[in-house]
C-alpha positions in Angstrom: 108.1 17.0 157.7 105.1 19.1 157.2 104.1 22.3 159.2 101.5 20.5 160.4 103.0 17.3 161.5 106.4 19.6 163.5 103.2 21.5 165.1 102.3 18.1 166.6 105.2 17.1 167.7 106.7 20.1 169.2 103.6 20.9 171.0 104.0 18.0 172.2 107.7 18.4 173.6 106.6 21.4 174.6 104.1 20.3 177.2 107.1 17.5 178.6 108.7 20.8 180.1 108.5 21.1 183.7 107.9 24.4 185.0 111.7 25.1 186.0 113.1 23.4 182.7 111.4 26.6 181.1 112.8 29.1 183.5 116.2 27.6 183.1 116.1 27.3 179.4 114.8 30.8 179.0 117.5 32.1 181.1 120.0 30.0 178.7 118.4 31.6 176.0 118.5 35.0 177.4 122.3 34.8 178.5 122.9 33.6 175.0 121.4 36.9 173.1 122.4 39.1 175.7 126.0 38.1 174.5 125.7 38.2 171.1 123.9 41.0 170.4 124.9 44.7 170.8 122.5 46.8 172.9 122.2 50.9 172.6 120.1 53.1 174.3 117.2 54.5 172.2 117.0 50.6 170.2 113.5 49.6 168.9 112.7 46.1 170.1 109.3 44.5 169.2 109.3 41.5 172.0 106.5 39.0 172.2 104.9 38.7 175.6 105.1 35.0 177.0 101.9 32.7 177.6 103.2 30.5 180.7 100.4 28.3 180.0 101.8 27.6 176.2 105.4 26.5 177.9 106.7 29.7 175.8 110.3 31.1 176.3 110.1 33.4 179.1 110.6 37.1 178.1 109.8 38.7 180.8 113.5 38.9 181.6 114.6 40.5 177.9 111.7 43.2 178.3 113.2 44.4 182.1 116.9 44.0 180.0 115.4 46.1 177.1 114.2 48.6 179.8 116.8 49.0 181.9 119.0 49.8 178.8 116.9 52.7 177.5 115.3 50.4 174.6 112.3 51.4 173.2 110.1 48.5 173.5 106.9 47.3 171.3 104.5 44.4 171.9 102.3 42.2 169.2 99.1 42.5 169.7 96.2 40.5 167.1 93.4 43.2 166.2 90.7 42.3 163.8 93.0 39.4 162.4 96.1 41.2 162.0 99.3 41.7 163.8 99.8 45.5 165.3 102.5 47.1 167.4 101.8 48.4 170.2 104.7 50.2 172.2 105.0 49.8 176.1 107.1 51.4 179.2 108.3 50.0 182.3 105.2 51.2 183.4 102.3 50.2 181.7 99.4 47.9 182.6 98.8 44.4 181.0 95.6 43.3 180.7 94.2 39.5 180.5 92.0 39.3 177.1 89.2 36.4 176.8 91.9 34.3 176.3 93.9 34.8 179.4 96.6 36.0 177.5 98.4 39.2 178.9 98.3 41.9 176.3 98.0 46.1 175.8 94.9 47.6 176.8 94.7 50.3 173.7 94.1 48.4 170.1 96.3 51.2 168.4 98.8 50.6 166.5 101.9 52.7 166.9 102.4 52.9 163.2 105.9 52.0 163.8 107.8 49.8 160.9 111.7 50.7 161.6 112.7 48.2 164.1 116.1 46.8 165.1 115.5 43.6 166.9 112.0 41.2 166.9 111.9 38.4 169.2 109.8 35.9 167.5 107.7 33.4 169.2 107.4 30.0 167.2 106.9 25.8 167.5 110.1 25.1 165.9 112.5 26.3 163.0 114.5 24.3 160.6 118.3 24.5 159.9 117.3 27.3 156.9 115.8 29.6 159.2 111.8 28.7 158.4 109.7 28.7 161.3 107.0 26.7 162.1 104.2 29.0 164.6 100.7 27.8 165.3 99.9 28.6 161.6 97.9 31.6 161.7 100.3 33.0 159.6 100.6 36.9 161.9 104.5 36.8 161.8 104.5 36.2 158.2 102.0 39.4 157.6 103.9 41.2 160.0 107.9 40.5 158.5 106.2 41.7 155.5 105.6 45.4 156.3 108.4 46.3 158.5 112.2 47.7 157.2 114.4 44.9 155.6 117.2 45.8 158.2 115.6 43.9 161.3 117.0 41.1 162.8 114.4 38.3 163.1 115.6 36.5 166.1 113.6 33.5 166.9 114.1 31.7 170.7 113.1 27.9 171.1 113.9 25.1 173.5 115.0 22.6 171.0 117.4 22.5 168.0 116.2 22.0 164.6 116.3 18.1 163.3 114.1 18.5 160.7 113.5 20.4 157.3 110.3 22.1 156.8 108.7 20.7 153.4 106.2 23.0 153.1 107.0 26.3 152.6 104.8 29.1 151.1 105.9 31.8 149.3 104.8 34.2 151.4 106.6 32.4 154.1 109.3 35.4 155.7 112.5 33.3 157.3 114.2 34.0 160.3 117.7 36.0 160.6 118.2 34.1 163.7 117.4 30.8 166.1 118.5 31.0 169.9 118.3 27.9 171.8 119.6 27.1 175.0 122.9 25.5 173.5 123.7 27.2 170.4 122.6 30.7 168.2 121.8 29.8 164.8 123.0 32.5 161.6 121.1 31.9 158.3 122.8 32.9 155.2 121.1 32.2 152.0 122.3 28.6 151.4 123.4 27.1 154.7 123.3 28.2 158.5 126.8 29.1 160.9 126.3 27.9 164.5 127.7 29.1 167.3 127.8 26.8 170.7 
């Protein structure tokens, strides 16, 4: 199937979720990477920040994990068309932008590239690791310009059924897929689940 046709269809599944399936899967979800991945004080995390309205994995409970760990936590933020970091504290103040989305007041990016862990947001991902977003293409961008070393850890609701047909070649796969039943490894050729 196409980008665009998976974007249709998982939007759609999306919006079938009642409001508790999402807390419950997101907990799943969380309880899943919280066991397979190690956790050191001083880690850099870049962590997406959940729109409730979009049915998105809740992460509010991997930032107060990241933060009660001693993690050093960094948020996306879209600036003149292009994906920045921004990094936040237990602390800091969220503001709604035009969009209602919760987000960083300052538009600076922190400069940093060197991370350990991303949380990825996305629509779906195939059994290769290629993930399907709502086609902006602010991930892709983003995977380009940080260290090689980061584990690309993307969470989602459902498994993958489908191949994506079109990929680009500037499209950046994910290392990982969590999903409330299984985590997902992709090697080059084939993926290893564990369930």
């Amino acid at each position: 199937m196409t980008k665009a046709e998976l974007r249709t269809e998982y939007i759609k599944k999306r919006k079938t979720l009642s409001h508790d399936e999402v807390l419950t899967f997101s907990a799943e979800i969380f309880n899943r990477f919280k066991n397979q991945f190690k956790k050191f004080s001083g880690q850099k995390v870049h962590c997406f920040l959940s729109i409730s309205e979009k049915k998105e994995v809740n992460t509010n409970v991997f930032l107060n994990y990241f933060f009660e760990n001693g993690c050093r936590v960094f948020v996306p933020k879209i600036v003149k068309g292009e994906l920045i970091s921004v990094e936040i504290f237990q602390d800091s103040t969220l503001i709604k932008n035009a969009w209602g989305i919760s987000e960083p007041e300052t538009n600076i990016d922190c400069g940093e590239n060197d991370f350990d862990l991303i949380i990825t947001p996305l629509l779906y991902c195939d059994s290769t690791g290629n993930r399907v977003g709502f086609g902006k293409g602010y991930y892709d961008g983003f995977f380009s310009r940080i260290n090689k070393k980061a584990s690309k850890i993307g969470v989602n609701f459902f498994e993958p059924s489908e191949i994506v047909d079109d990929i680009w070649e500037k499209d950046i796969p994910l290392d990982y897929l969590i999903t409330p039943t299984a985590t997902l490894s992709f090697g080059i050729s084939k993926s290893k689940s564990t369930k």
